[in-house]
N, C-alpha and C positions, 0 to 999 in steps of 0.2 A: 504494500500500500504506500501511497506516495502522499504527502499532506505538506500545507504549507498554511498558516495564518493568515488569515485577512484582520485588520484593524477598519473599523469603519466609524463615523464621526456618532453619531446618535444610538446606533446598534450596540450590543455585547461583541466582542470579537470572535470570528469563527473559525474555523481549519477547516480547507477546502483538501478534499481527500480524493484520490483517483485508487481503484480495487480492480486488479489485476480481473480479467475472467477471459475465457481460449478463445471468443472475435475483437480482442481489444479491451475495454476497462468502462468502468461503471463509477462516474465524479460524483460529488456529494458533498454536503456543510455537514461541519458537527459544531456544536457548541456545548458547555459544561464540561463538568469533571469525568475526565477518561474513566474514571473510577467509580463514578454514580450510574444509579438505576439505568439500565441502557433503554433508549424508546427509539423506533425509526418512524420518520414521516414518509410516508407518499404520495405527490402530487397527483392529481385527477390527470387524464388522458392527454390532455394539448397541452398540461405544464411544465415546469421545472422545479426545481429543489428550490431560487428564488421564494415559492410561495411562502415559504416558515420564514423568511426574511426577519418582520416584523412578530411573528409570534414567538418563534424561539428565544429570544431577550427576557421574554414576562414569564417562562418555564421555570419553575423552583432550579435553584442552580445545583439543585442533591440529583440531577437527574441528565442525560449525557445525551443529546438527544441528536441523533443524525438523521438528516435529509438527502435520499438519493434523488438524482436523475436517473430516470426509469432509461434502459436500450433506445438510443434514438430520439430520446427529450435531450433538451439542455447541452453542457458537457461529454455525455456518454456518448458511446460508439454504438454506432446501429448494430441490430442484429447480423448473423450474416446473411447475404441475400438468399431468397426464398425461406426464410421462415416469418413465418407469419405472425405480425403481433398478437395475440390472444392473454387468455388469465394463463394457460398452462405453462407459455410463455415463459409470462412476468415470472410467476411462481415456482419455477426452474430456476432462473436468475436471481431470484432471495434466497435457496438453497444455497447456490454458491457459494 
């Protein structure tokens, strides 16, 4: 996994993380303690990991909470060609 921090002016600051998977890598925010309760967000269908932007700041900070880009939102790498986005999909690529 590859991470780097972001500082941002009104926001909690975040680590933008890239996770390794066999067609390329899946990017993502975390915010909170490496070490607390882990929670993952997932953007609705046309978005990005941006959405938690402004909510992850207001998240008790005992709580470590990461935002992917879903295959082909945002940062991430599309699927490889010819597979078809669906839930079995997605839900294959949260295993990873």
């Amino acid at each position: 996994m590859i991470a780097h921090r972001i500082e941002m002016g009104w926001e909690q600051a975040f680590t933008e993380i890239a996770i390794q998977v066999p067609w390329g890598h899946v990017s993502g925010k975390t915010w909170g303690d490496v070490n607390g309760i882990p929670v993952l967000g997932l953007h609705g269908w046309t978005d990005n990991a941006g959405t938690f932007d402004r909510l992850a700041p207001l998240l008790p900070k005992s709580l470590y909470f990461v935002a992917i880009d879903l295959p082909g939102h945002g940062r991430s790498s599309h699927h490889p060609e010819g597979l078809l986005p669906n839930l079995v999909v997605i839900n294959f690529t949260l295993h990873l």
